[in-house]
NUTORTI-874786 format. One record per residue (C-alpha): residue number from 0; residue in three letters; chain; x, y, z. Coordinates in pm, 1 decimal, decimal comma. Each point is the difference from the previous one (the first is absolute). Example, Ala and Ser with C-alpha at 12.3 -4.5 7.8 and 13.67 -1.06 7.14 Angstrom:
2
<0 Ala A <1230,0 -450,0 780,0>>,
<1 Ser A <137,0 344,0 -66,0>>,
This chain:
447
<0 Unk A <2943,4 1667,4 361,6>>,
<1 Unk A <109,7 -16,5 -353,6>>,
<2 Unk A <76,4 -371,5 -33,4>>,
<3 Unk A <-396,3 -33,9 147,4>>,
<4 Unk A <-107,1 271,3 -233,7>>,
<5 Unk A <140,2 -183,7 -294,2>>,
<6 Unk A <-84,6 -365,8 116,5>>,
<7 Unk A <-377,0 134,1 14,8>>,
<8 Unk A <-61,9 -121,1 -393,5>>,
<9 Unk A <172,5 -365,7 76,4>>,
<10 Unk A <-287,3 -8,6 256,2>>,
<11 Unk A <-283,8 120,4 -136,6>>,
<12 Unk A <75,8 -299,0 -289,8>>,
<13 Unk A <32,7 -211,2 255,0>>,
<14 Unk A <-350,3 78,4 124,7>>,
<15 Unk A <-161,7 -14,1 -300,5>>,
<16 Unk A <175,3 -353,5 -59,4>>,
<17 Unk A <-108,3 -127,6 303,2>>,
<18 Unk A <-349,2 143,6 -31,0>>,
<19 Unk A <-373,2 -67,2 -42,1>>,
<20 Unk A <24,0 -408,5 -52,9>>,
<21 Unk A <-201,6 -122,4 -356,5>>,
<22 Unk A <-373,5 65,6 159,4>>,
<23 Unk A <-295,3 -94,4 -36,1>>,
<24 Unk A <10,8 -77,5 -342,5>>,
<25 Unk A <-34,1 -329,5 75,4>>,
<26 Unk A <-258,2 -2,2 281,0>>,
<27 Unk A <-251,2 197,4 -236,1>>,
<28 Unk A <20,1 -237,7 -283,4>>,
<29 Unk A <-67,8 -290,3 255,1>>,
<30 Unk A <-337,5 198,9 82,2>>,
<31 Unk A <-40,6 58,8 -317,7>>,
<32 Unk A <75,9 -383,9 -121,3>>,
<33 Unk A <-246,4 -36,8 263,6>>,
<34 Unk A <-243,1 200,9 -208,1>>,
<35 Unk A <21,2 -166,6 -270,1>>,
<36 Unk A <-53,8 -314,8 161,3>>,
<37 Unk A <-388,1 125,9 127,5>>,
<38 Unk A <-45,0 106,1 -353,1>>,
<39 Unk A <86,7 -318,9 -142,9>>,
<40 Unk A <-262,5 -186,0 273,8>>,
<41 Unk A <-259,4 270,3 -77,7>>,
<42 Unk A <90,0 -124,9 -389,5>>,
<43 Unk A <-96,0 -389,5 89,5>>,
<44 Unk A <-342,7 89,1 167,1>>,
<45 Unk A <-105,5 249,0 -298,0>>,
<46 Unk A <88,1 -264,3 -261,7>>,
<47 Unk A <-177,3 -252,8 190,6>>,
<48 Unk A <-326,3 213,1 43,3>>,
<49 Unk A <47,7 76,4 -360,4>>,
<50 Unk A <41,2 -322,9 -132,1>>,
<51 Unk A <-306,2 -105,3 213,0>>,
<52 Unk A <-202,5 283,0 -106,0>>,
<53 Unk A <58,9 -35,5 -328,8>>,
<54 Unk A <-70,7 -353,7 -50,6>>,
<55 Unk A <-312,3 -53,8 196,2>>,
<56 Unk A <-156,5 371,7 -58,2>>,
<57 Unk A <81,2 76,9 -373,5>>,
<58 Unk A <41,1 -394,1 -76,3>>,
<59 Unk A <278,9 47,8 -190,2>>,
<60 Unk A <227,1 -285,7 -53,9>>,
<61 Unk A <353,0 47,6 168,4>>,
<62 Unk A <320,0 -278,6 15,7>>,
<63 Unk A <-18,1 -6,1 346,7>>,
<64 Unk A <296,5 -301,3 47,5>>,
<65 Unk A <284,0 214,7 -137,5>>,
<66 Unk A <-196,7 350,5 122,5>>,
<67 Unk A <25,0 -218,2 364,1>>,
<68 Unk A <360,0 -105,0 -100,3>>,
<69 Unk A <104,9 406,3 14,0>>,
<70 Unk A <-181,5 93,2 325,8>>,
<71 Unk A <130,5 -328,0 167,8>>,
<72 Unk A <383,3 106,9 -131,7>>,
<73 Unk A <-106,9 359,1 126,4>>,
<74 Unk A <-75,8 -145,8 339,4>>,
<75 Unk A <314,8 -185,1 -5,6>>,
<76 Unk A <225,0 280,0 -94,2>>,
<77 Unk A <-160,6 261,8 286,7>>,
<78 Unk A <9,5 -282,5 273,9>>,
<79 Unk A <396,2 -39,5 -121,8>>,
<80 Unk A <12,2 384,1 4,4>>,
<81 Unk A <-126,7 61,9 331,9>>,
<82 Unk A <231,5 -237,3 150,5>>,
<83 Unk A <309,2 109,7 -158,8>>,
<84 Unk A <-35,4 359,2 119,6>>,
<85 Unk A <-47,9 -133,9 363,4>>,
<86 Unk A <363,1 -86,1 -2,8>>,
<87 Unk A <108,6 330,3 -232,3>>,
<88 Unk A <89,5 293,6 136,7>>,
<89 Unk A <131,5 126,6 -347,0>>,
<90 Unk A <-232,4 40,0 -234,4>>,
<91 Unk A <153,6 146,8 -334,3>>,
<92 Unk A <-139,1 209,3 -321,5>>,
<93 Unk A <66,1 -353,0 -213,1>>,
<94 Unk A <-206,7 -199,7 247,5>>,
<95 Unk A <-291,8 231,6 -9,4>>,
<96 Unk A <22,9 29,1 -433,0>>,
<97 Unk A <16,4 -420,1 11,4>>,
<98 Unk A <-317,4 18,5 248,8>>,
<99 Unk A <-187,3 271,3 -255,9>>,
<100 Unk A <138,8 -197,0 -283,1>>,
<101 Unk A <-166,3 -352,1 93,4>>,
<102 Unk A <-350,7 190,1 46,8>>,
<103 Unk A <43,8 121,3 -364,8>>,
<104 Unk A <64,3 -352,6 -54,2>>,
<105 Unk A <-299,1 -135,5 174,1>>,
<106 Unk A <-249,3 243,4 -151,0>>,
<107 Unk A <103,1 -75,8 -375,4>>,
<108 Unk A <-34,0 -350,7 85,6>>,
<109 Unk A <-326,2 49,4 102,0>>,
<110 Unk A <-109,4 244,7 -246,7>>,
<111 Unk A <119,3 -247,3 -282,4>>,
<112 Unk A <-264,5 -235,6 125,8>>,
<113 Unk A <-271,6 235,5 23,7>>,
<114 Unk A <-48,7 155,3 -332,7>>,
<115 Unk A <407,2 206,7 -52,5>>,
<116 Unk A <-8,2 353,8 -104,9>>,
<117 Unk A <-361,4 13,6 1,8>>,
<118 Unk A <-53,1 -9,2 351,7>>,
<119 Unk A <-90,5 290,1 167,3>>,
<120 Unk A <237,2 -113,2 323,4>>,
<121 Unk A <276,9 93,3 -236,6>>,
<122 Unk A <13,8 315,1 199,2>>,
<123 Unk A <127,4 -137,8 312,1>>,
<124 Unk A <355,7 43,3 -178,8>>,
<125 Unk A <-25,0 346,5 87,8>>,
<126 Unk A <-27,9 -113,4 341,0>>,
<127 Unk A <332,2 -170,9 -8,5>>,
<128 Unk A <186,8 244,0 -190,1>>,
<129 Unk A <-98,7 283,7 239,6>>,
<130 Unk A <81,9 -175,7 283,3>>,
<131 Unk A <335,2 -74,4 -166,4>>,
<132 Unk A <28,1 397,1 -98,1>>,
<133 Unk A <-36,0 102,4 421,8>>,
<134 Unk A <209,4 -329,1 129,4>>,
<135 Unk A <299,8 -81,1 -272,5>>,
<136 Unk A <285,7 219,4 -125,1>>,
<137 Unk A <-29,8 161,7 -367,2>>,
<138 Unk A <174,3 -345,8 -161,3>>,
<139 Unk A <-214,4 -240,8 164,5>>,
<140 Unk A <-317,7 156,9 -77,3>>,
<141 Unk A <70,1 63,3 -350,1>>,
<142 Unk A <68,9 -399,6 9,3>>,
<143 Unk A <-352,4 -55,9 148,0>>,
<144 Unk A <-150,3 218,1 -288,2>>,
<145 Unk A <206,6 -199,6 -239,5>>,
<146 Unk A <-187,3 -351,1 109,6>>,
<147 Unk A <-306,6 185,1 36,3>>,
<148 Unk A <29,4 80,6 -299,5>>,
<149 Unk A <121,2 -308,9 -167,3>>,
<150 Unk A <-278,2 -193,1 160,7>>,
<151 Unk A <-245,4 205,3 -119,3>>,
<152 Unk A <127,5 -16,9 -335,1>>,
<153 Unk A <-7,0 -399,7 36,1>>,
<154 Unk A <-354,7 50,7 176,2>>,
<155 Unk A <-98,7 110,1 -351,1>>,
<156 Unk A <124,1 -293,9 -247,4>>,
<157 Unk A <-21,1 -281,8 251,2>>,
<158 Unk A <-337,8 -86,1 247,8>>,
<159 Unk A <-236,3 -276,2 65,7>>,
<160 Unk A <-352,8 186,2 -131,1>>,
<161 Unk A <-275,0 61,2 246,2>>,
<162 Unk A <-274,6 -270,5 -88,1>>,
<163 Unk A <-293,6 259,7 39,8>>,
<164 Unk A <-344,5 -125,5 13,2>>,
<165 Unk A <-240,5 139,3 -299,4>>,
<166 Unk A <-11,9 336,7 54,0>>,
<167 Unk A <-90,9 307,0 -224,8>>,
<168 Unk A <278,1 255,9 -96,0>>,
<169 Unk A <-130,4 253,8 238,9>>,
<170 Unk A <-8,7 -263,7 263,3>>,
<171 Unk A <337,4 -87,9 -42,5>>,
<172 Unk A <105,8 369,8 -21,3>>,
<173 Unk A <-235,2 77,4 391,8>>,
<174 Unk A <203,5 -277,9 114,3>>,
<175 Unk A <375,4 126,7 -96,1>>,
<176 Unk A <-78,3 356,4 132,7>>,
<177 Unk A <-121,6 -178,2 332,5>>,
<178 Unk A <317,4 -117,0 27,5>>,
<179 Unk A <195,9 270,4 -115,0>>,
<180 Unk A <-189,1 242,9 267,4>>,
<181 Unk A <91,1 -319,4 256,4>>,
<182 Unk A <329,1 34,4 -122,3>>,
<183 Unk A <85,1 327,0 45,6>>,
<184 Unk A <-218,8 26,4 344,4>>,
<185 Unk A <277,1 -274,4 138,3>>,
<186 Unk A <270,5 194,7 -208,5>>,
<187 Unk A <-75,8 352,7 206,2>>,
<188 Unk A <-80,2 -152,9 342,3>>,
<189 Unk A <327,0 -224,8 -3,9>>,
<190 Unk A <179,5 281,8 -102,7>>,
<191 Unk A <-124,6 235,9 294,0>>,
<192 Unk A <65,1 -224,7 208,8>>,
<193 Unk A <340,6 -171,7 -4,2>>,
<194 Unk A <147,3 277,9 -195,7>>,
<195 Unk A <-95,8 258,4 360,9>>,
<196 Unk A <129,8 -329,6 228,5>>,
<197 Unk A <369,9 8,0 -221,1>>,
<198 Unk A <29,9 405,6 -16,0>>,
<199 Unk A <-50,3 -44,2 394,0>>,
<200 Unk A <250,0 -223,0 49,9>>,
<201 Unk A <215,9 213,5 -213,4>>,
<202 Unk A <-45,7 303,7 216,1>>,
<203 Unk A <81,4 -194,8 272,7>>,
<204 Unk A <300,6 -50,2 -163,4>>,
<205 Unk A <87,8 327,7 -80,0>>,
<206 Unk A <-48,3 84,1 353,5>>,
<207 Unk A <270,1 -259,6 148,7>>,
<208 Unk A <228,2 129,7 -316,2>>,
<209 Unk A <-32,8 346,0 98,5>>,
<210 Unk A <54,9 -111,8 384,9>>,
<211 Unk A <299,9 -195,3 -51,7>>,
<212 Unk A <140,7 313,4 -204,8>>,
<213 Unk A <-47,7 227,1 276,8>>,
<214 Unk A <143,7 -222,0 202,8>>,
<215 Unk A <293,0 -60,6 -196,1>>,
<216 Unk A <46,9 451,3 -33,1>>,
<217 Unk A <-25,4 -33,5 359,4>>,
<218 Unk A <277,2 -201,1 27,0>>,
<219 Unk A <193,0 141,3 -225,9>>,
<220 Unk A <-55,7 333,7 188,7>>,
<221 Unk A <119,6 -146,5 305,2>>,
<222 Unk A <315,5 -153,0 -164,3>>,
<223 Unk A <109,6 396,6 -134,7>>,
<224 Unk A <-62,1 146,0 345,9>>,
<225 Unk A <174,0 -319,8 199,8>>,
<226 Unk A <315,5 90,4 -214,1>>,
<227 Unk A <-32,3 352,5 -11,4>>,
<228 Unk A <-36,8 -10,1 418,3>>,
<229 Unk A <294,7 -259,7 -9,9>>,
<230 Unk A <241,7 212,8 -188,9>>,
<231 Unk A <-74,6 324,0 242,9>>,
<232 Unk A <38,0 -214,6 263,0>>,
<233 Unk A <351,8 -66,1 -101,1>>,
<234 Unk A <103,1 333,2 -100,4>>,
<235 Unk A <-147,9 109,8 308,6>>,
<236 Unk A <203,2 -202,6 212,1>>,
<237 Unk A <354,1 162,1 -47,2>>,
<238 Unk A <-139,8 395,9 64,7>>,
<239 Unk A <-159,0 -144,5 311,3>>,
<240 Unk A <265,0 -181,1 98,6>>,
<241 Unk A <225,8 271,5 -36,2>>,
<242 Unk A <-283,1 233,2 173,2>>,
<243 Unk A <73,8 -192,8 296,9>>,
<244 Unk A <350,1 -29,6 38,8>>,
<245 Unk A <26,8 374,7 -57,6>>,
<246 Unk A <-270,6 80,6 299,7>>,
<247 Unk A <174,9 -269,8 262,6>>,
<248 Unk A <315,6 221,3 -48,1>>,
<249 Unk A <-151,2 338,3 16,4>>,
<250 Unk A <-160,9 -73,7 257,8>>,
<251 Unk A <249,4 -107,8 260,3>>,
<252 Unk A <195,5 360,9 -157,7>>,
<253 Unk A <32,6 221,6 315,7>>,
<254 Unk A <-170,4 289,5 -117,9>>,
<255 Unk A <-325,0 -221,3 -78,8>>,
<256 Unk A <17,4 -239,4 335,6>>,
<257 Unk A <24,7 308,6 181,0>>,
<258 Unk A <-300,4 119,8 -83,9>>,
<259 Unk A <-324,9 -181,2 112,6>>,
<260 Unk A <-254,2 156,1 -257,2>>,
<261 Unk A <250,2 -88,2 -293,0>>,
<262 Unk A <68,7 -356,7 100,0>>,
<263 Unk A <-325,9 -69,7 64,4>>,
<264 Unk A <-37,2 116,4 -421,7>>,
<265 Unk A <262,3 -195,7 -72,6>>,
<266 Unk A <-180,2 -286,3 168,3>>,
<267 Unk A <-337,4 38,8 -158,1>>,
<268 Unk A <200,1 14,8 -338,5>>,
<269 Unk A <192,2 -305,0 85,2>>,
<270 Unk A <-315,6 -184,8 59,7>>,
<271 Unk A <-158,9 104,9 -308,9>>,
<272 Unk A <263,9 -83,3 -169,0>>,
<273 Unk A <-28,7 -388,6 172,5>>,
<274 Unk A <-348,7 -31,9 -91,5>>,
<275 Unk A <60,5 122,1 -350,3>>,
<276 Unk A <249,4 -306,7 -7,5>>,
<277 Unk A <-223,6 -225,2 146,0>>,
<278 Unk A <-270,1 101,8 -292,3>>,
<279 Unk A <262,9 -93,0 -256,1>>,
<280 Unk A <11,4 -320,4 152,6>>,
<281 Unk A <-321,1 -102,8 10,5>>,
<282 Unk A <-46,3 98,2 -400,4>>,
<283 Unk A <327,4 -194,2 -57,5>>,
<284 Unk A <-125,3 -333,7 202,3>>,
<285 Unk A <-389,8 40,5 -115,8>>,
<286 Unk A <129,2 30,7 -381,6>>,
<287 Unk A <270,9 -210,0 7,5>>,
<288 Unk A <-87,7 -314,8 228,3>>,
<289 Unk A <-303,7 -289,3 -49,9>>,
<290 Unk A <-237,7 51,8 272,6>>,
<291 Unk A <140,9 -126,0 290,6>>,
<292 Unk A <327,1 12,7 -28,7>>,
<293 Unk A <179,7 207,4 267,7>>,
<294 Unk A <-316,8 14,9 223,8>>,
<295 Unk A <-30,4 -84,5 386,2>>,
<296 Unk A <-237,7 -199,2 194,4>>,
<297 Unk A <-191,8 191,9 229,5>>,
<298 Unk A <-362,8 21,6 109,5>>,
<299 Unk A <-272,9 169,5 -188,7>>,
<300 Unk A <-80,7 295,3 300,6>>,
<301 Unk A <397,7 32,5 40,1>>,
<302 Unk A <20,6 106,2 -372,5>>,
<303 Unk A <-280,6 198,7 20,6>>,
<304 Unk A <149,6 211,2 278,1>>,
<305 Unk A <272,5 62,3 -110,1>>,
<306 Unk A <-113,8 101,0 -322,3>>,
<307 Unk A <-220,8 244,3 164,5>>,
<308 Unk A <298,5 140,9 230,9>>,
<309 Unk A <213,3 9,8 -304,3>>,
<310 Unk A <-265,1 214,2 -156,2>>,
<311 Unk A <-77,2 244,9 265,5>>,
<312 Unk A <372,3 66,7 29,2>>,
<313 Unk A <82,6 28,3 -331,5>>,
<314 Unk A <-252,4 248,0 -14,6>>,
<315 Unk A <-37,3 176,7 351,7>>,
<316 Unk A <-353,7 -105,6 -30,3>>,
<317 Unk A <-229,2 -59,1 303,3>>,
<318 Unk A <-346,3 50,3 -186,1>>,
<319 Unk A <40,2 -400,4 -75,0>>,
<320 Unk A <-276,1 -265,5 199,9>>,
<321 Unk A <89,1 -320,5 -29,0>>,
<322 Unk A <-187,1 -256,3 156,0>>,
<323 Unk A <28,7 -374,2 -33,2>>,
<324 Unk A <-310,7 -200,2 17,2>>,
<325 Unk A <188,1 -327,2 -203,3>>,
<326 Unk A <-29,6 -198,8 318,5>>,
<327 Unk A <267,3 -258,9 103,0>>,
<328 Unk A <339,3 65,2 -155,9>>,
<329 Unk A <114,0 -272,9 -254,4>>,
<330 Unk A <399,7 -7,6 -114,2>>,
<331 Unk A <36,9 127,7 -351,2>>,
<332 Unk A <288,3 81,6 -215,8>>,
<333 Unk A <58,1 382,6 -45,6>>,
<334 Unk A <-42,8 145,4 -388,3>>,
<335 Unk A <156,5 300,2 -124,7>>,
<336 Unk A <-267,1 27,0 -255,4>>,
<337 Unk A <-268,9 12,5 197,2>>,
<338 Unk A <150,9 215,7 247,4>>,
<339 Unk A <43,1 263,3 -263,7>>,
<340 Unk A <-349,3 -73,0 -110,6>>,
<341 Unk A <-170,1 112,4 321,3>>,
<342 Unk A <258,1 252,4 8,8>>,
<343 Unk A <-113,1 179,7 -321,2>>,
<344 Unk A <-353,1 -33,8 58,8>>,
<345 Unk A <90,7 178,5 366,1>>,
<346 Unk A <196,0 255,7 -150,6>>,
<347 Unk A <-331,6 92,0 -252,1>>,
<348 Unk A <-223,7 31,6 293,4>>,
<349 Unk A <215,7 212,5 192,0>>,
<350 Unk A <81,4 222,7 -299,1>>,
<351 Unk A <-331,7 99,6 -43,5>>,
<352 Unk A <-126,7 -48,0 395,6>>,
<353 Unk A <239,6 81,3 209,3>>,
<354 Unk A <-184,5 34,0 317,5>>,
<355 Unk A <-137,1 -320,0 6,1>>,
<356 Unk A <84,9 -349,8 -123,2>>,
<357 Unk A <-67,6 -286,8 111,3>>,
<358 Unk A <143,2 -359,3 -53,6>>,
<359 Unk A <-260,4 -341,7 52,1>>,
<360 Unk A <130,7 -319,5 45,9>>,
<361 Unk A <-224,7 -333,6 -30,7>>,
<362 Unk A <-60,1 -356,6 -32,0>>,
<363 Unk A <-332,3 -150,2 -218,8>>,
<364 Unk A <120,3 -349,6 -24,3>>,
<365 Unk A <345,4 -57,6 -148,6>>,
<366 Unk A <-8,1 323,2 -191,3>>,
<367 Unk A <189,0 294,1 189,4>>,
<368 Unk A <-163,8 350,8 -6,1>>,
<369 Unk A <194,6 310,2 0,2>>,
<370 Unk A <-241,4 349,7 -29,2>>,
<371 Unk A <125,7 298,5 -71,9>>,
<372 Unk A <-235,8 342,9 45,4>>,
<373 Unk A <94,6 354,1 -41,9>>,
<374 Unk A <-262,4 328,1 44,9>>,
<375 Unk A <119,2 91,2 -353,9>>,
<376 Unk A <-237,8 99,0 -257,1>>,
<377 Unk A <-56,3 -348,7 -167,0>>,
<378 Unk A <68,9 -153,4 -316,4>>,
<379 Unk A <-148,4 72,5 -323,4>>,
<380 Unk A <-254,3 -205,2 -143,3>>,
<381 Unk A <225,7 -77,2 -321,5>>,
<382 Unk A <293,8 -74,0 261,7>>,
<383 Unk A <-224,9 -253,2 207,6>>,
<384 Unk A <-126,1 -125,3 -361,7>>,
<385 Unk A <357,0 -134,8 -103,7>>,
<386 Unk A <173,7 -7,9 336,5>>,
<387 Unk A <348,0 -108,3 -82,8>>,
<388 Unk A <65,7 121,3 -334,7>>,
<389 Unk A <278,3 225,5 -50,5>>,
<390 Unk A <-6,6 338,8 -23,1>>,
<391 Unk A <-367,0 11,2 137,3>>,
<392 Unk A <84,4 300,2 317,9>>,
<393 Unk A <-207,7 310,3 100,7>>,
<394 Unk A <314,8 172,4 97,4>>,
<395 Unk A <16,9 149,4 -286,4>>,
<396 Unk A <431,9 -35,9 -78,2>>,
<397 Unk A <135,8 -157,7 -284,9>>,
<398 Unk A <62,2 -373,3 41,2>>,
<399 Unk A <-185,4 11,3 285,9>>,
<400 Unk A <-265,4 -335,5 116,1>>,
<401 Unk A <336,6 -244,0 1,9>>,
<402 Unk A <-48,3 -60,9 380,4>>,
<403 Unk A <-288,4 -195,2 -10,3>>,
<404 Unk A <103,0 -172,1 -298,7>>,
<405 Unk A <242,5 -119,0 142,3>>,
<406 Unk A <-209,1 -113,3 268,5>>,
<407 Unk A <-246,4 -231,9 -165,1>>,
<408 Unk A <307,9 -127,6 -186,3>>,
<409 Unk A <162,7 -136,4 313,7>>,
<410 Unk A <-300,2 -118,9 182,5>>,
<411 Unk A <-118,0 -153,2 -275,3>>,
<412 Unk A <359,2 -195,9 -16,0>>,
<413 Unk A <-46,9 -83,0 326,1>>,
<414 Unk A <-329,3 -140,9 -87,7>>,
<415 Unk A <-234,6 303,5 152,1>>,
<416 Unk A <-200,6 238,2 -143,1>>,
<417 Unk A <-89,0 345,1 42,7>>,
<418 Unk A <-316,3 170,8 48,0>>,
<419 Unk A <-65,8 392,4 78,8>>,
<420 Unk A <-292,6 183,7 104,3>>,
<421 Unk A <-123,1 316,0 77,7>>,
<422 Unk A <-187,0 119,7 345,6>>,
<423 Unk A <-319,9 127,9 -0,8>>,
<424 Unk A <111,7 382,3 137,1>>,
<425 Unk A <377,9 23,4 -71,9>>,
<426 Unk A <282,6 -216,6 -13,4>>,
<427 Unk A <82,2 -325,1 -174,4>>,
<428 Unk A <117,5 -363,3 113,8>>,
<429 Unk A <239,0 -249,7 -178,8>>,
<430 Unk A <22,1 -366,1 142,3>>,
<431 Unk A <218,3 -256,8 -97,0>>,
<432 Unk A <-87,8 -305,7 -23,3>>,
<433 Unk A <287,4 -309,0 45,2>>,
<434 Unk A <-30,7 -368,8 32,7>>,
<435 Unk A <172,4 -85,5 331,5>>,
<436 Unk A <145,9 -255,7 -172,1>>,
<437 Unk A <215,6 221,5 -196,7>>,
<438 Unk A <177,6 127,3 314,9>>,
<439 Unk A <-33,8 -249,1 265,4>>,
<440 Unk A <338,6 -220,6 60,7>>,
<441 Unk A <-78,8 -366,7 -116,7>>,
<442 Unk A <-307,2 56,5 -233,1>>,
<443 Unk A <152,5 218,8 -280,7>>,
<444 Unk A <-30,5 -222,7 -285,1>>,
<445 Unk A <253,2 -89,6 -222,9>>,
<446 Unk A <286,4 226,3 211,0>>,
């Protein structure tokens, strides 16, 4: 128990080596590039209707050959975009700040032809560099304020002048706040809109992150408790061993075979004792082995069967119904794990209803359904809320909700899941659900 006990460290590493896989990092920025590519589109039809507005409404002059020249490379650059993240499934932080980069690019260009600094559009840079604040790491978007920046800067020394027709001062000065307000209206909405799309696709993130690390506790739970069971299993052995030697020989003594109501003790000890062994055993070859290894063919109402007369002995229970409504019997390979599984979940519903349980098997398709009721009072609401987490149990002991843990662990292995529900008066149900093909001899994939 020891060498477990101190191996427990070396393990728990080794979990947290092996565990939640680089995530979703890369699938968010995809959406995200994806994003950015509906912005840039929604950029090429507002610079159009711009351009057009502009020129036929206010009849102001524009360049519209190299203003065309910009859009046309903008038009270019998304149609190159959206096919290279068809065929990416990484998407990085440097790939997004190139993509939010060549939009800084594009807008300068086009701002240099329309009048520089003064323009009122200058605002859409705030547009970028917010976008680059929520998408981008702390380097990268101080990089995208930096050309911002720069460009502005350049905005202000270097532009083709807007060839205005004669207008007074004051009409000049209507016509910049027009497009300041038209400015900032596209500023705000834009924001609103693609910066809620990216923090949902963040959350969404979050949520697999936070998934994947419970799954990864999870396992590493399992891997303590696997070792701890492992190393009692091995201490256990020699005690148990030595248990029964020591009981064979008293009981063939004389004194003891002579007397009916002793040996008949020394029997019932004796077979404890056996099925105390064949416990160990079980936790040895269910922690130790690979699925399937050291299981039997047999049928799937044979292992059933038995598992229930193994039960009812083991227990001098008779309060058990069984009935099997699967249908025709198929061969299937027997599993340790999931015979403990239905085991445990017995063993709950008997500790807490012990005049009645009952045990449902059926078929709905190629998944195998095995129900388990008791007349118990129910689970909890916060129990039926996270069924499967550890530690979750209404029994009220320390360390107790393991069981069913364990449970949803295994089926879920074996490709199952687990669902629990309460009755309407008193009692509760848990069903199993397996795909046959898990079990059945000749389908299992991949063993």
């Amino acid at each position: 128990m020891r060498n477990e006990a101190a191996a427990l460290p070396a393990a728990a590493n080794a979990a947290d080596a092996f565990g939640p896989p680089p995530l979703a990092a890369d699938a968010t920025n995809r959406k995200n590039m994806a994003l950015l590519i509906q912005l840039r589109w929604m950029a090429v039809l507002g610079q159009v209707a711009t351009i057009a507005f502009v020129s036929w409404w206010f009849d102001i002059t524009l360049p519209l050959p190299p203003m065309a020249a910009v859009i046309g490379a903008l038009i270019a650059l998304n149609v190159a975009s959206q096919i290279w993240l068809q065929y990416r499934d990484d998407v990085s932080n440097r790939h997004l700040l190139i993509a939010l980069m060549l939009d800084v690019v594009a807008l300068t260009a086009e701002l240099h032809l329309a009048g520089g600094a003064s323009n009122p559009f200058t605002c859409l840079y705030l547009l970028q560099v917010t976008l680059g604040a929520v998408l981008l790491d702390a380097r990268s978007t101080w990089s995208l304020v930096a050309l911002s920046c720069v460009s502005f800067i350049w905005l202000i020394v270097s532009y083709r002048p807007l060839l205005l027709p004669h207008h007074s001062a004051s009409d000049v000065f209507s016509l910049y706040i027009t497009g300041t307000f038209v400015g900032f209206v596209l500023d705000a909405v834009l924001l609103v809109v693609f910066v809620t799309r990216i923090n949902r696709n963040l959350r969404e993130r979050d949520a697999k992150l936070a998934a994947l690390r419970q799954h990864a506790a999870e396992q590493d739970h399992i891997i303590r408790m696997g070792l701890l069971a492992s190393g009692a299993a091995h201490e256990l052995g020699t005690p148990l061993a030595s248990l029964s030697v020591i009981l064979n020989d008293w009981r063939r003594m004389p004194a003891i075979a002579s007397d009916p109501a002793l040996a008949d003790d020394f029997a019932d000890m004796e077979a404890s004792v056996q099925r105390c062994k064949a416990i160990v055993t079980d936790i040895l070859v269910s922690a130790g082995q690979a699925r399937g290894e050291g299981s039997a063919p047999t049928t799937l109402k044979t292992f059933l069967a038995g598992l229930v007369d193994e039960w009812r002995g083991a227990r001098s229970a008779r309060n058990l119904i069984f009935r099997n409504e699967f249908g025709d019997d198929i061969a299937i390979v027997s599993d340790v794990a999931l015979k403990q599984a239905i085991v445990n979940v017995l063993d709950n519903a008997y500790e807490v209803s012990r005049d009645w349980v009952e045990l449902v098997v059926e078929r709905d398709g190629d998944m195998l359904l095995l129900s388990i009721s008791d007349r118990g009072p129910g689970f909890d609401r916060a129990i039926l809320a996270q069924l499967g987490r550890p530690y979750q149990s209404s029994k009220g002991r320390p360390g107790g909700g393991l069981g069913l843990f364990l449970v949803v662990n295994v089926i879920r292995k074996l490709g199952g899941v687990v669902s629990a529900w309460n009755h309407r008066g008193r009692g509760a149900t848990v069903r199993l659900s397996l795909p046959l093909s898990m079990l059945a001899i000749g389908e299992r994939g991949g063993e």
